[in-house]
NUTIDO-348820 format. One record per residue: x, y, z of N, C-alpha, C, O, CB in turn. Coordinates in steps of 0.1 Angstrom, whole numbers, padded with zeros to 4 digits. Glycine has a CB too. Example, Ala and Ser with C-alpha at 12.3 -4.5 7.8 and 13.67 -1.06 7.14 Angstrom:
2
PT     nc1     nc2     nc3    cac1    cac2    cac3     cc1     cc2     cc3     oc1     oc2     oc3    cbc1    cbc2    cbc3
PT    0132   -0057    0078    0123   -0045    0078    0132   -0033    0078    0142   -0033    0085    0113   -0045    0090
PT    0128   -0022    0071    0137   -0011    0071    0129    0000    0079    0134    0011    0080    0141   -0006    0057
END
This chain:
105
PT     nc1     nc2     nc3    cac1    cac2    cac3     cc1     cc2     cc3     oc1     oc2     oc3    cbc1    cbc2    cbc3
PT    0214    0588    0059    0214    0596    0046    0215    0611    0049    0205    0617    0055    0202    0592    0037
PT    0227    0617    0045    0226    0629    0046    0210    0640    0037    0206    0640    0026    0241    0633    0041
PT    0207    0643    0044    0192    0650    0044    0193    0663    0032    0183    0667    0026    0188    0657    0061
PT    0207    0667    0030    0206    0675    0017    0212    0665   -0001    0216    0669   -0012    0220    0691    0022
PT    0208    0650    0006    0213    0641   -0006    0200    0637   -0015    0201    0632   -0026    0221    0628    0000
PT    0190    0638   -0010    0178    0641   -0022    0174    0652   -0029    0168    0650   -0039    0168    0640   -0018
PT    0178    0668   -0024    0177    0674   -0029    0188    0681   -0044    0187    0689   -0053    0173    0677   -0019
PT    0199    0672   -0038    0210    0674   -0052    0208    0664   -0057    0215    0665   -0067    0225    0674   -0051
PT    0200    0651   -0057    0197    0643   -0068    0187    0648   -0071    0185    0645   -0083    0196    0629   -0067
PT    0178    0655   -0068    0163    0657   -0079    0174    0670   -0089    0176    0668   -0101    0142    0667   -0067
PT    0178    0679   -0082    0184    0690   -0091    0191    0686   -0099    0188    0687   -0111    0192    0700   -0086
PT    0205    0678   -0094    0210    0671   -0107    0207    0661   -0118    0214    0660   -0128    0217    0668   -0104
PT    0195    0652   -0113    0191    0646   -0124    0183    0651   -0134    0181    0648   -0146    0185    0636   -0120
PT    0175    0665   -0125    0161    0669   -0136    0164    0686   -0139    0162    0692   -0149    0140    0666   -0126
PT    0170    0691   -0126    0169    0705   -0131    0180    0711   -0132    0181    0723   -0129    0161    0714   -0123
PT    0190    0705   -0136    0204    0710   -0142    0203    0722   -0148    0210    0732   -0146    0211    0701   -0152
PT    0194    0720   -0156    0195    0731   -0168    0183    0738   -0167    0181    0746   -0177    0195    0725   -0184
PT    0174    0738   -0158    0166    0751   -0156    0163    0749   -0141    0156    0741   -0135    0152    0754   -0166
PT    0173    0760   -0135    0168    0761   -0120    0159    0771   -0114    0155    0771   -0103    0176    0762   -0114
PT    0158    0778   -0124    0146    0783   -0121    0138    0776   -0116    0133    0777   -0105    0142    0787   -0128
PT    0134    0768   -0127    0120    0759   -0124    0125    0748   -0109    0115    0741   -0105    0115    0747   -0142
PT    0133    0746   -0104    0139    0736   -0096    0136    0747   -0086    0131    0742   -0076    0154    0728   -0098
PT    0138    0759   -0084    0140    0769   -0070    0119    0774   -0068    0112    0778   -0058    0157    0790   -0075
PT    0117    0772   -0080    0100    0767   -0081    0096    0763   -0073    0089    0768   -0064    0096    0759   -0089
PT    0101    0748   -0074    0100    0737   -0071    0107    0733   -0055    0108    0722   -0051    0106    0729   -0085
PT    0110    0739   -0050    0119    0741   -0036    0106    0753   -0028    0101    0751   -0017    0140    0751   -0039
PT    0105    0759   -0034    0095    0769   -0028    0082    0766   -0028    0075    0773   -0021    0095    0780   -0033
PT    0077    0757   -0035    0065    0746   -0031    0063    0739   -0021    0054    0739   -0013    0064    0737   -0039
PT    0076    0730   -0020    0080    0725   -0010    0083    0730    0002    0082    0722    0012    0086    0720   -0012
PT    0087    0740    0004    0090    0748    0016    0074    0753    0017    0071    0752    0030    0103    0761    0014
PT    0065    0757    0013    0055    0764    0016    0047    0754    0021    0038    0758    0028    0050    0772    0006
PT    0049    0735    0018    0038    0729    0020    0040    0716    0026    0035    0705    0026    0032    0728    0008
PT    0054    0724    0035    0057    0714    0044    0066    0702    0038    0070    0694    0046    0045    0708    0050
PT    0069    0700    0025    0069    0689    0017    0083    0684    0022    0092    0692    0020    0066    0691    0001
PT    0085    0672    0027    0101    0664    0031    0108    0664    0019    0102    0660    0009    0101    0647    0036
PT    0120    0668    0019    0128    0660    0011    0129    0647    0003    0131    0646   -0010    0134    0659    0016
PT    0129    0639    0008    0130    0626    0011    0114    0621    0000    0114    0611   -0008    0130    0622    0031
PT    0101    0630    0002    0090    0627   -0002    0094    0634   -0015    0093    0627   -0026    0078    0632    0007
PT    0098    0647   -0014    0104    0655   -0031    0110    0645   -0040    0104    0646   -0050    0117    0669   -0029
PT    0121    0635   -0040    0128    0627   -0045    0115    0616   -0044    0110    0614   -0055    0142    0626   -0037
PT    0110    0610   -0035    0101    0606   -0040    0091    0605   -0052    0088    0595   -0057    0099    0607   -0034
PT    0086    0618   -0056    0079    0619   -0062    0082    0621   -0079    0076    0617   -0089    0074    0627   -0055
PT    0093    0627   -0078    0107    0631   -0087    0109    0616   -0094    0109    0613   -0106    0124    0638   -0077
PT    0110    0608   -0083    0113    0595   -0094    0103    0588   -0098    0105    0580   -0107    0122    0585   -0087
PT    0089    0589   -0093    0072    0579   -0099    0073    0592   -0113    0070    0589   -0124    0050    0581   -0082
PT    0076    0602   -0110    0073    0612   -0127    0082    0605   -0131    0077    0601   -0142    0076    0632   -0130
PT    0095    0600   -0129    0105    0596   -0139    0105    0583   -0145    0112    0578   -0154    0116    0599   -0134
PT    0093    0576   -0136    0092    0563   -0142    0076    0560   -0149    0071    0549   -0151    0096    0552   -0129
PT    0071    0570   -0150    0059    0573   -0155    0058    0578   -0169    0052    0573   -0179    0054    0581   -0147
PT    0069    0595   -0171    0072    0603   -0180    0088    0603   -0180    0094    0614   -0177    0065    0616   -0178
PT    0097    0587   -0182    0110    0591   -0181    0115    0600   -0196    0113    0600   -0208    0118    0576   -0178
PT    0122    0608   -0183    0131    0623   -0195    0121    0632   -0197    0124    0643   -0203    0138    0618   -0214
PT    0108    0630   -0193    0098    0644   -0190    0096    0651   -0175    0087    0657   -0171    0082    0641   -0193
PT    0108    0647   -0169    0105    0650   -0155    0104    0667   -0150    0114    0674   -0149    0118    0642   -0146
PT    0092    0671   -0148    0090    0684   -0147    0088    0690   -0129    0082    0685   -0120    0076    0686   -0157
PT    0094    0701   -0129    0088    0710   -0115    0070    0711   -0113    0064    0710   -0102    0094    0727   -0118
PT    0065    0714   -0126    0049    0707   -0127    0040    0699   -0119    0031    0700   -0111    0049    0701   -0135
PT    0049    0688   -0128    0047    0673   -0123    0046    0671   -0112    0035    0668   -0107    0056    0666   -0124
PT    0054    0673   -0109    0059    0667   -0093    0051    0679   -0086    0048    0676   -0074    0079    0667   -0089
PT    0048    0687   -0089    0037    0698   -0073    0026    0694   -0080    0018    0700   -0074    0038    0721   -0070
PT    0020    0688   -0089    0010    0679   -0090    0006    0671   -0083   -0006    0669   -0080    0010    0674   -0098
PT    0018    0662   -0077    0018    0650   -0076    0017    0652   -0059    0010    0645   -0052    0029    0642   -0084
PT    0026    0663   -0054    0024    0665   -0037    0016    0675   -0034    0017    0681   -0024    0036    0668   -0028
PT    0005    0680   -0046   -0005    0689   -0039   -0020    0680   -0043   -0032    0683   -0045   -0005    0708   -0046
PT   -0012    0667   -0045   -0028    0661   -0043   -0026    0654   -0030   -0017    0646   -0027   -0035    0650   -0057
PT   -0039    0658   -0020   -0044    0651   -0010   -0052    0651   -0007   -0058    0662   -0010   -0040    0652   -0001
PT   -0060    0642   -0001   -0071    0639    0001   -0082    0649    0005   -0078    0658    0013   -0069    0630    0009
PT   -0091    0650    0001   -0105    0657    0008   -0105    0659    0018   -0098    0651    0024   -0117    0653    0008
PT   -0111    0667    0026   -0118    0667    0039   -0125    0672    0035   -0124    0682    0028   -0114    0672    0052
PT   -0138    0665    0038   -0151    0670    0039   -0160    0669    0050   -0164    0658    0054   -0157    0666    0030
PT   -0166    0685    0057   -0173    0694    0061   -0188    0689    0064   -0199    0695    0064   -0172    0705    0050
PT   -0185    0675    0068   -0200    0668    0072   -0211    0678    0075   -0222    0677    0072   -0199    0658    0085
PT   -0208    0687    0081   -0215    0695    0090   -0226    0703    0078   -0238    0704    0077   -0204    0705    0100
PT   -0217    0709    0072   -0220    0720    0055   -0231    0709    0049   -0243    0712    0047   -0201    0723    0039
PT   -0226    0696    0046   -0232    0686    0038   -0242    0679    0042   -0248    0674    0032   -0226    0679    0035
PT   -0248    0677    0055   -0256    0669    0062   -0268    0680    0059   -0280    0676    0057   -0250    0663    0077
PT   -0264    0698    0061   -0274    0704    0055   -0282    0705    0042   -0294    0706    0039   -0269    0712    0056
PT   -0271    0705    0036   -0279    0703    0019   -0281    0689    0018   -0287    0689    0007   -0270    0708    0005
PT   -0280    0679    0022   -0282    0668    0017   -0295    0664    0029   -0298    0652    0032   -0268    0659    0015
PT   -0301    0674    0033   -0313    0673    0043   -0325    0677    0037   -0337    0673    0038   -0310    0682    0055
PT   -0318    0691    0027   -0324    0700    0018   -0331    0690    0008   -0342    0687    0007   -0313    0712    0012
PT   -0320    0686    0001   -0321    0679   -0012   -0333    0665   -0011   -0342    0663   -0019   -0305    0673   -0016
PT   -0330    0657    0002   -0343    0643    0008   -0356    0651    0009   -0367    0647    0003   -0340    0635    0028
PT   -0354    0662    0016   -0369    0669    0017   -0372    0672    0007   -0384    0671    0006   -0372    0679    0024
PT   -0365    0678   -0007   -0374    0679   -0021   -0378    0668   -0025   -0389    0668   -0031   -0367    0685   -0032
PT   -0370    0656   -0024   -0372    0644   -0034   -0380    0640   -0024   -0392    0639   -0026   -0359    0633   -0041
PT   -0376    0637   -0016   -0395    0632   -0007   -0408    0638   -0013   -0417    0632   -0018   -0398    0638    0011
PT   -0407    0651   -0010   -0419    0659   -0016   -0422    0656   -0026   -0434    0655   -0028   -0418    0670   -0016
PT   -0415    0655   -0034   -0415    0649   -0052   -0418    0639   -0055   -0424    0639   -0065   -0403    0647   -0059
PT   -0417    0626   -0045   -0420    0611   -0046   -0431    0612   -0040   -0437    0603   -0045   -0412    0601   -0041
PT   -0440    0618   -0030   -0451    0621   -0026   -0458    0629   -0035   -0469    0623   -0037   -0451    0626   -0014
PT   -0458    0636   -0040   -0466    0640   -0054   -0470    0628   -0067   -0481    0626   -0073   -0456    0650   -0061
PT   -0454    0621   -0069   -0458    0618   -0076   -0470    0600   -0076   -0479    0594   -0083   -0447    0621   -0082
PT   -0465    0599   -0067   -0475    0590   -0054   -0490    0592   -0053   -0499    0584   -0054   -0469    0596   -0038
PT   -0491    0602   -0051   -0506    0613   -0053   -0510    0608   -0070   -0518    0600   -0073   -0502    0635   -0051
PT   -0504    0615   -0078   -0504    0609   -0088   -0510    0598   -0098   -0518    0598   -0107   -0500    0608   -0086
PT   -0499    0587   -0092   -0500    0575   -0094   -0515    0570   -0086   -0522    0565   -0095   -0487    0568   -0088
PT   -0521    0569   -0076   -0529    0569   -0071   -0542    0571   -0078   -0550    0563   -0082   -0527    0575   -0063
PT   -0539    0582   -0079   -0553    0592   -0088   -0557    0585   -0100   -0569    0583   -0104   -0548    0610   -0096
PT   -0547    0581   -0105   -0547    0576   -0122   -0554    0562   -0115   -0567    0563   -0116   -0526    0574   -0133
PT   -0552    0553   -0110   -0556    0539   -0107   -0569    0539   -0104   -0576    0531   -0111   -0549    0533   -0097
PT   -0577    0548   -0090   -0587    0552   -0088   -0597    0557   -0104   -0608    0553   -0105   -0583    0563   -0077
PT   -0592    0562   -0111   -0600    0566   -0119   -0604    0555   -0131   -0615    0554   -0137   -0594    0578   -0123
PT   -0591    0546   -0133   -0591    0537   -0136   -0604    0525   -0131   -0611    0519   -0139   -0578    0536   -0134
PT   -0605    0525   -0122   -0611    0511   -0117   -0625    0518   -0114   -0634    0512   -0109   -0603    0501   -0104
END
């Protein structure tokens, strides 16, 4: 498949009439690495999702979602932070609970 044949089907099926928004939509893709081949991809799940709403929008919606990376390192901190309050917290309230029973009996 010639490699400039997805990019004249996304233009001519969706952005005929505003290329602006299509040279948008090229410059997304150039900035984010995005294949061809993946552009037309995506061009056609908007068109079978929102057929005849197929937007430049859309579609950099659809290839600027990827997945998380998350920063174990950042998080293993606060979530070290956070055990040591609620420990402390469940040991109070532990103390507590205690006190009340003792006084009880």
């Amino acid at each position: 498949m010639d490699t400039k044949q997805p990019i004249q089907t996304v233009y001519r099926s969706w952005f005929l009439h505003c290329p602006r928004e299509f040279i948008d939509l090229l410059q997304f893709c150039n900035q984010h690495q995005v294949s061809h081949q993946n552009l037309l991809d995506k061009a056609l799940y908007v068109n079978e999702i929102c057929p005849g709403h197929v937007t430049g929008e859309k579609i950099m919606a659809l290839l600027g979602n990827q997945p998380m990376i998350i920063d174990h390192r950042v998080n293993d901190h606060v979530g070290d932070e956070i055990e040591n309050f609620a420990n402390l917290q469940l040991e109070e309230i532990m103390e507590l609970i205690h006190l009340k029973v003792e006084e009880a009996v």
